[in-house]
C-alpha positions as CSV (number, residue, x, y, z in Angstrom):
1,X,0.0,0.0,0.0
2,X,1.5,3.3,-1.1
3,X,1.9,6.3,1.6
4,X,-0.8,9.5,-0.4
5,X,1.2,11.8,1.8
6,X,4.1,10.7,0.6
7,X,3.2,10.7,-3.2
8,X,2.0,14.6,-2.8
9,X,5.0,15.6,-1.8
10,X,7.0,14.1,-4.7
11,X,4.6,15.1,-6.7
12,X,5.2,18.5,-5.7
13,X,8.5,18.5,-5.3
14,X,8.5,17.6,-9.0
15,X,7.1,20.7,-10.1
16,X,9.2,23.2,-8.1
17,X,12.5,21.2,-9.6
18,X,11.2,21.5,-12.4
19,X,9.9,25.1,-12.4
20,X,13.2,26.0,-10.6
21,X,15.3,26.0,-14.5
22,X,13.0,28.9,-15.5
23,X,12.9,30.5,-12.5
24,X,15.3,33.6,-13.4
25,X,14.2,33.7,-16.9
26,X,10.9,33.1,-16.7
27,X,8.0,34.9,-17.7
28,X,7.9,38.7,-16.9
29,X,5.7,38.1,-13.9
30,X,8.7,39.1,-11.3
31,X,9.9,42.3,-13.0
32,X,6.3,43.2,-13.8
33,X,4.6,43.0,-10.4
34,X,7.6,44.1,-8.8
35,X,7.4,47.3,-11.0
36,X,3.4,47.5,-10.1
37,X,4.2,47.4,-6.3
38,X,6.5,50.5,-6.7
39,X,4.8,52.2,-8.7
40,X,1.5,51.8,-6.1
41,X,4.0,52.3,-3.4
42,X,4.6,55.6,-4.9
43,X,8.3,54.8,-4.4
44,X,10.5,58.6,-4.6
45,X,14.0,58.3,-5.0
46,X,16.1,59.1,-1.7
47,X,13.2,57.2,0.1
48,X,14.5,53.8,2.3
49,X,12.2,50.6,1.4
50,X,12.4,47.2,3.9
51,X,11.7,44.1,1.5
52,X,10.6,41.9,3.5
53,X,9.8,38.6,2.5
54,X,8.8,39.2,-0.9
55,X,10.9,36.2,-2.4
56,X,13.5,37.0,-4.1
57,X,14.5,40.3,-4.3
58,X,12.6,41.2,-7.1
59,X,10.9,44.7,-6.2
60,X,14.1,45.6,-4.2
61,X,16.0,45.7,-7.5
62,X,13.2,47.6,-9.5
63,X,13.0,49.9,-6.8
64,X,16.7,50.7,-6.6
65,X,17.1,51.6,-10.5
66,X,13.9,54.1,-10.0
């Protein structure tokens, strides 16, 4: 008898190795929500942001070169 619990979790363990190739160089989705968050944030330049737990850095870099 096989373990469900344990077949979920390769399952999805699967996925995020495989997603993880693409992750940099993946679709736009980083680079484009990151820009809509500064952009609602009303980001000025001169201003100090804490990113905090927002993955991987994404926003901090967009809000840096604004």
């Amino acid at each position: 008898m096989s373990d469900p619990g344990a077949e979920r979790k390769a399952q999805v363990s699967s996925q995020f190795n495989n997603a993880a190739a693409d992750y940099e160089s993946g679709p736009g989705c980083f680079s484009y929500f990151g820009r809509r968050l500064v952009e609602a944030a009303d980001v000025q330049r001169g201003q100090c942001v804490l990113d905090v737990a927002t993955g991987r850095g994404a926003v901090c870099f967009l809000s840096r070169s604004r």
